[in-house]
C-alpha positions in Angstrom: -5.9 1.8 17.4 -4.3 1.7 20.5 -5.9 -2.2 21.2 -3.7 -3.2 18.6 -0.7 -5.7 19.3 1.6 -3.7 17.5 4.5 -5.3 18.3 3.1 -8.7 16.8 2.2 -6.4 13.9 5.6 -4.8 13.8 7.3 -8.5 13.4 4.8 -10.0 10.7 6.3 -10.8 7.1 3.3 -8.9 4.9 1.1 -6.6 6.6 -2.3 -5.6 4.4 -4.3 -2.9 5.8 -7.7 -1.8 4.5 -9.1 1.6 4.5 -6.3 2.6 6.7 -5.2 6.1 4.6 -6.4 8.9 7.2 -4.4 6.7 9.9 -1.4 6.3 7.7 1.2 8.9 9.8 -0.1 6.6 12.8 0.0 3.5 11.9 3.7 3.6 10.0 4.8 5.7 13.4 3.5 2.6 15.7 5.2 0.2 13.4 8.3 1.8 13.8 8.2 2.3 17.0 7.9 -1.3 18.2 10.4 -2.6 15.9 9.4 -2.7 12.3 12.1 -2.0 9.8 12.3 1.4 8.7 14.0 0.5 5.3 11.1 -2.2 4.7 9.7 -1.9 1.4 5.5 -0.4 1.5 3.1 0.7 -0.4 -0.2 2.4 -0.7 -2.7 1.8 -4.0 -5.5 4.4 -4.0 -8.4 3.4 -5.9 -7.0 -0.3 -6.7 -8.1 -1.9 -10.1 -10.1 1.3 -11.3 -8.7 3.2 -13.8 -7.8 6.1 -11.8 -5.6 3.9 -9.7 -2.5 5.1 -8.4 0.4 3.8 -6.3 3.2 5.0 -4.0 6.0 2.4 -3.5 8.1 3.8 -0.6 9.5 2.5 2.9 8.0 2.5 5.7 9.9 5.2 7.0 9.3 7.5 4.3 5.6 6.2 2.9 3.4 8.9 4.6 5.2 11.6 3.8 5.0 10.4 -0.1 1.5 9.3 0.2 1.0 13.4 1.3 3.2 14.5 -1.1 1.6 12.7 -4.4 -2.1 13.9 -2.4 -3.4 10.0 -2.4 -6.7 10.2 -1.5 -9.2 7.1 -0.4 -10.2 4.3 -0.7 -6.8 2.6 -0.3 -4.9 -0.4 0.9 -1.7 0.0 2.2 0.6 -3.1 1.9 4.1 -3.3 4.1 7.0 -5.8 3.2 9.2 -7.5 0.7 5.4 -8.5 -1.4 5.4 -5.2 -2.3 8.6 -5.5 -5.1 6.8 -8.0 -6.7 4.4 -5.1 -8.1 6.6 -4.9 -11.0 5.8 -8.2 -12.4 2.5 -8.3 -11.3 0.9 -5.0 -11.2 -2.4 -3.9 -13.9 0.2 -1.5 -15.6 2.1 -4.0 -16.8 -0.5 -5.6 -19.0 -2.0 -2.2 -19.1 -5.9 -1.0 -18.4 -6.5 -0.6 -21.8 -5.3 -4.9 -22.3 -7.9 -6.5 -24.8 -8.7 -9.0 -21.7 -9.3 -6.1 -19.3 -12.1 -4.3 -21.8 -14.0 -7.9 -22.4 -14.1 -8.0 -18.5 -15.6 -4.9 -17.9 -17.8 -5.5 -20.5 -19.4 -8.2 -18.8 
């Protein structure tokens, strides 16, 4: 990771990271580092969209030590900056796994 222009990543409005769980301490650490806001709102969902989903909402300064606290394990996306409160409106358990529209979907 250290090829990485981290202080271009440090300055972007929403940062989405794939896969990036096991580097989580590192990649939060590097952010911070080269300017990121500490208090910026992040998040990691682990095992997005499948039932067993589940989702830290943190900052960045304090998201890997939740993420190792609540024992989030992969596959997960990690998603860093203001994007993230709009989980509330948006997010599957707001219309719920078990929706009508979500069980003819899987059906298919």
């Amino acid at each position: 990771m250290s090829n990485l222009d981290w202080e271009a990543l440090a300055r972007v409005p929403t940062l989405v990271v794939l896969m990036g769980l096991s580097a989580l301490p590192e990649i939060t650490a590097r952010l911070l580092e080269h300017g990121a806001d500490p208090d910026s709102p992040a998040a990691v969902i682990a095992s997005g969209t499948l039932p067993a989903q589940r989702t830290v909402v943190a900052t960045l300064a304090t998201l890997a030590t939740r993420v190792a606290e609540e024992g989030l394990e992969p596959p997960a996306t990690l998603v860093i900056g203001e994007v993230v409160q709009v989980r509330e409106h948006l997010s599957a358990e707001v219309v719920g796994l078990t929706h009508p529209a979500r069980r003819l979907v899987s059906q298919l």
